[in-house]
C-alpha positions as CSV (number, residue, x, y, z in Angstrom):
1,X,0.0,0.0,0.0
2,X,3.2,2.3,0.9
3,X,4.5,2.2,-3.2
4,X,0.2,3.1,-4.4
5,X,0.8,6.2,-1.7
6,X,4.3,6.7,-2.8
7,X,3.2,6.6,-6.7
8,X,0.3,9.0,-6.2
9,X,2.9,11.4,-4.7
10,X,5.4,11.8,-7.5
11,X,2.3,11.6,-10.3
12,X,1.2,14.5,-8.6
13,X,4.4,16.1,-8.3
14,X,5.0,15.3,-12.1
15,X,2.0,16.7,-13.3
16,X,3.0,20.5,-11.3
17,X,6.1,19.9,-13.1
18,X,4.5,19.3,-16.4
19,X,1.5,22.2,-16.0
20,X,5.0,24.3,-15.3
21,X,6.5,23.8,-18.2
22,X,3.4,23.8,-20.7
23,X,3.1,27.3,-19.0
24,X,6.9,28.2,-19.8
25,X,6.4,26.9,-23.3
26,X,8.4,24.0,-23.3
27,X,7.8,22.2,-26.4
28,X,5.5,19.0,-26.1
29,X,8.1,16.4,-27.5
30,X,10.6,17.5,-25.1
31,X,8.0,17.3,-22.1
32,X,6.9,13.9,-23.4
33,X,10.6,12.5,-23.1
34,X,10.7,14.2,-19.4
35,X,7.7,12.9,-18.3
36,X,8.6,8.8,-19.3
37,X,12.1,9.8,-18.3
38,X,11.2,10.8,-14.4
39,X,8.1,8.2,-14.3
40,X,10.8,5.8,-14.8
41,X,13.0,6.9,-12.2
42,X,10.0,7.5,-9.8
43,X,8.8,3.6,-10.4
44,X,12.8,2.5,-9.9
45,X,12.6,5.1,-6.4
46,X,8.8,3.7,-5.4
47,X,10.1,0.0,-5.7
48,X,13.6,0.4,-3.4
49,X,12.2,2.9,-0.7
50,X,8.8,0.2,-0.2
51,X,10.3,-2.9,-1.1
52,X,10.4,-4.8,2.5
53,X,13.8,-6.5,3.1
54,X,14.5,-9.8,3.1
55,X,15.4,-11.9,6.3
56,X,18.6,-13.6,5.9
């Protein structure tokens, strides 16, 4: 439940950052490639911060 909380976070975060840029006039290929860029990392950041450790 911690990575659906952790995932809402950054999508909402991502889409201030993509409304920001729209409104600077970033062209929309270059916002595209940003957005799949930093969804990426944010999925790679969700999974290590909420995956549980193993007992060993």
């Amino acid at each position: 439940m911690s990575f659906a909380i952790y995932m809402v976070g950054f999508v909402i975060f991502l889409g201030g950052l993509i409304w920001g840029a729209v409104a600077a006039g970033v062209p929309h290929l270059y916002i595209g490639i940003g957005t799949l860029v930093l969804l990426g990392l944010g999925i790679f950041s969700g999974v290590g911060r909420t995956r549980s450790k193993d007992p060993s």
